[in-house]
Each structure stands twice: as C-alpha cells, then as structure tokens.
ChimeraX commands (.cxc) that place a marker at each C-alpha (Angstrom):
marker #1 position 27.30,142.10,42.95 radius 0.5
marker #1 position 28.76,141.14,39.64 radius 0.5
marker #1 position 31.21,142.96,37.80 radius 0.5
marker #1 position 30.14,144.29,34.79 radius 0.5
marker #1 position 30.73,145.36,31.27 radius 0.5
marker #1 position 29.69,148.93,32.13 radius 0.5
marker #1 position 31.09,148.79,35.40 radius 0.5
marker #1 position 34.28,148.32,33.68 radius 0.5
marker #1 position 33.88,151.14,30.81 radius 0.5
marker #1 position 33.48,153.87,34.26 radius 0.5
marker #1 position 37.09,152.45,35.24 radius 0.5
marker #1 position 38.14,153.00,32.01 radius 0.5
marker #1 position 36.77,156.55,32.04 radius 0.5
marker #1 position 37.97,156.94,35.55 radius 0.5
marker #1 position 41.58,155.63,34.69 radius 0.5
marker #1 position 41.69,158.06,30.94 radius 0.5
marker #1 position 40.84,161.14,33.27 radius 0.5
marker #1 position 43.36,160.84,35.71 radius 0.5
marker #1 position 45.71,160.39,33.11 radius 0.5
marker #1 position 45.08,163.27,31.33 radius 0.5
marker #1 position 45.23,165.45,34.59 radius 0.5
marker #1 position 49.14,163.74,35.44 radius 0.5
marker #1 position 49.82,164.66,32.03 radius 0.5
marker #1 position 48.79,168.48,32.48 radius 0.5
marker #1 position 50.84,168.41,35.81 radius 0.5
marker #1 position 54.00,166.44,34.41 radius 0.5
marker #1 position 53.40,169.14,31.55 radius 0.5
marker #1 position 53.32,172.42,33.91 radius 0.5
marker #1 position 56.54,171.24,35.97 radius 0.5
marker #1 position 58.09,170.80,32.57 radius 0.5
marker #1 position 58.59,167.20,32.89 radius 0.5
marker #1 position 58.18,164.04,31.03 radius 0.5
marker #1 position 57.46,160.36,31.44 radius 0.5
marker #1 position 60.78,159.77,30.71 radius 0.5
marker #1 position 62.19,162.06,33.07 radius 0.5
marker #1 position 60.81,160.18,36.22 radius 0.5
marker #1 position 62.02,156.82,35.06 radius 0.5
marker #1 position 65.44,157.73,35.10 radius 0.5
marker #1 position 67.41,157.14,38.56 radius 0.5
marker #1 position 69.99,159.01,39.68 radius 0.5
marker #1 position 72.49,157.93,42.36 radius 0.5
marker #1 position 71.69,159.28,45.84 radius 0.5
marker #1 position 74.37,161.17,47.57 radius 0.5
marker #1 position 76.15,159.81,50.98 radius 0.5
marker #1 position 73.46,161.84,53.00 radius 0.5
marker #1 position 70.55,160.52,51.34 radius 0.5
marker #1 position 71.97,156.43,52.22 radius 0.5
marker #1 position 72.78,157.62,55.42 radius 0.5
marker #1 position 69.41,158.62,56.05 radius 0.5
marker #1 position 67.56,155.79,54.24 radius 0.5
marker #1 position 69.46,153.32,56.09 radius 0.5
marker #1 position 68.54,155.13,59.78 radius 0.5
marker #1 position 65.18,154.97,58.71 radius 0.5
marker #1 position 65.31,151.19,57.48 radius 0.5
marker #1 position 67.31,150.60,61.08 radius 0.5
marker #1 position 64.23,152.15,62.70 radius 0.5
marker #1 position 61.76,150.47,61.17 radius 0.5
marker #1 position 63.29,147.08,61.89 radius 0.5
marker #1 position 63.31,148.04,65.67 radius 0.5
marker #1 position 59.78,149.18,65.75 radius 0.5
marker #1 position 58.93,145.67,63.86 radius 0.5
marker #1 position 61.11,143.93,66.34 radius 0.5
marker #1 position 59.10,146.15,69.31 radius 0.5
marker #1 position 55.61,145.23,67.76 radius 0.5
marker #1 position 56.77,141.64,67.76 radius 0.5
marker #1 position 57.56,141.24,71.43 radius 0.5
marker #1 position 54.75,143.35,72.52 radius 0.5
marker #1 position 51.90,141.08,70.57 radius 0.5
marker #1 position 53.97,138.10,72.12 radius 0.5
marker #1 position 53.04,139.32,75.73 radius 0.5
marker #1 position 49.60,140.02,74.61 radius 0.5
marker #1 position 49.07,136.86,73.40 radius 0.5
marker #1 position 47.15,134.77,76.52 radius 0.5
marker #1 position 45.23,131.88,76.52 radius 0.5
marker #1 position 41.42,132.73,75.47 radius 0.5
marker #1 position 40.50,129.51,77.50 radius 0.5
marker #1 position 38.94,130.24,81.29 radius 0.5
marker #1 position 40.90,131.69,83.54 radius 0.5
marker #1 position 41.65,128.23,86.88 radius 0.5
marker #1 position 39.46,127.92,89.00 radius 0.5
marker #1 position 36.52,129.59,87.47 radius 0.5
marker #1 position 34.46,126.72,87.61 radius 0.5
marker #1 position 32.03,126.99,89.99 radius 0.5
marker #1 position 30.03,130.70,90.26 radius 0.5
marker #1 position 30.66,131.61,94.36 radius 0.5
marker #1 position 33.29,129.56,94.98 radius 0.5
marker #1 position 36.37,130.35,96.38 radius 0.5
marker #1 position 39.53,128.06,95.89 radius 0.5
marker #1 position 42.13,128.36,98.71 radius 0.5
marker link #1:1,2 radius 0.2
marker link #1:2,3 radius 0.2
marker link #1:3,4 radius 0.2
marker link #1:4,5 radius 0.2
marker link #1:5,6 radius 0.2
marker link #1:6,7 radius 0.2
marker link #1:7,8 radius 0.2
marker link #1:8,9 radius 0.2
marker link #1:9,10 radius 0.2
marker link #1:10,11 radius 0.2
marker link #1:11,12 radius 0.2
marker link #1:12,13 radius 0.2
marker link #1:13,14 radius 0.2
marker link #1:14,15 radius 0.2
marker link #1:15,16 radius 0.2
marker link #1:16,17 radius 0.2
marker link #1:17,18 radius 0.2
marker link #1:18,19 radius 0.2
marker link #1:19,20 radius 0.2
marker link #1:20,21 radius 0.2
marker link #1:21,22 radius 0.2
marker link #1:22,23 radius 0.2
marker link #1:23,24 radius 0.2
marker link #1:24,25 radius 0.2
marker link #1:25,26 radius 0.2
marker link #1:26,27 radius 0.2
marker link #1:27,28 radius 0.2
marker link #1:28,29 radius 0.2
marker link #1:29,30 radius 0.2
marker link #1:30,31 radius 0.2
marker link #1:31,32 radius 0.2
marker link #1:32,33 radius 0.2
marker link #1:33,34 radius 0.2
marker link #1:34,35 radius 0.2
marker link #1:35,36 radius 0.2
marker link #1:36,37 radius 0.2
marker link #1:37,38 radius 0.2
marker link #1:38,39 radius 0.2
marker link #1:39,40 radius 0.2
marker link #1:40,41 radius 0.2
marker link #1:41,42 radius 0.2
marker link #1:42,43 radius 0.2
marker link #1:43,44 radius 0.2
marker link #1:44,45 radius 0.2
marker link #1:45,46 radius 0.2
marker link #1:46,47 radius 0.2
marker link #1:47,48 radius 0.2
marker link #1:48,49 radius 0.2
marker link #1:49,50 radius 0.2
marker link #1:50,51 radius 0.2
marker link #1:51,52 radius 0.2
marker link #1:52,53 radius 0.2
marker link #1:53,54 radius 0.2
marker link #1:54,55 radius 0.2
marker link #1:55,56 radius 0.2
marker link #1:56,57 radius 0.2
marker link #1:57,58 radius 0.2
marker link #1:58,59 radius 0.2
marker link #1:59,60 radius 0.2
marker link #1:60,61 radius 0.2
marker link #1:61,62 radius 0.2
marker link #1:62,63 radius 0.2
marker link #1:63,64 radius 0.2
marker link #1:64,65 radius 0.2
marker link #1:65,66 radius 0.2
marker link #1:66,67 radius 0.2
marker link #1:67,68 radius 0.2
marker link #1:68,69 radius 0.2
marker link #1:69,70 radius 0.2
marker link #1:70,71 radius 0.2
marker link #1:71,72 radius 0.2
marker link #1:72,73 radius 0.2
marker link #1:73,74 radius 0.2
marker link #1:74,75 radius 0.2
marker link #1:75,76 radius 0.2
marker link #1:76,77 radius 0.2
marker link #1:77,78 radius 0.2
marker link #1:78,79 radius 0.2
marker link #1:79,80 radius 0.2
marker link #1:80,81 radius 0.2
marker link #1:81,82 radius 0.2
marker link #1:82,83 radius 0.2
marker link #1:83,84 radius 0.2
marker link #1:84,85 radius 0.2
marker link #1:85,86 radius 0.2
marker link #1:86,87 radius 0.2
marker link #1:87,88 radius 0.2
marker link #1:88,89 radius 0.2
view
C-alpha cells in the first residue's frame, strides 16, 4: 500500500488535533511551552534515586544477558539421533 497525498493530509489533521487538545491542557494547568523546556536541577534525593534505578537496570541487562547465553543451544540434532530405534551404548 502506497502512501498517499490524502493519507498524509489525515496525519496532518490527526497531528493539528492533538495539538490543540495539549494546548487546552498546558492551558488549564496554567502552563506554557516554555515552562516545560526549562530544567531545573534535581535535588540529592532525586540523583540518588535515578542512579539506583540506572544501577538496577544495568543488573537486570547483565541478568538477561547470561540467561539468553544459557539458552542459547545448538539447533542442530541432538548425537546419536541418527537412526529411528536405535539405541547407542
């Protein structure tokens, strides 16, 4: 399926009304555009917190990583399968 001209004016209609509903919310929390853009320095709790969380998402990664490692077995027949009824000693 090809993208088309009028497949690309419904994003465009799409995108123009879910602008105009953030607006309306940024508008009833009495906020602007501007307002989110700005950064403000998180407090020693905040980092503390942020870096437990990175901490424990580099463990899980490391955990995933070993786990898929063990997982990972030859697709190839398992010996000694050759022959349908017979038993290797």
């Amino acid at each position: 399926m090809a993208f088309t001209e009028k497949d690309m004016q419904a994003q465009e209609e799409q995108l123009n009304a879910l602008n105009q509903k953030f607006d309306a919310q940024l508008k009833g929390m009495g906020l602007t555009e501007d307002d989110l853009k700005q950064q403000e320095a998180m407090t020693p709790e905040v980092e503390a917190l942020v870096a437990k969380a990175k901490e424990e998402a580099k463990r899980a990664g490391e955990a995933r990583k070993a786990q898929a490692s063990l997982d990972n077995r030859p697709s190839g027949k398992a010996p000694g399968a050759g022959r349908r009824g017979v038993v290797r000693l």
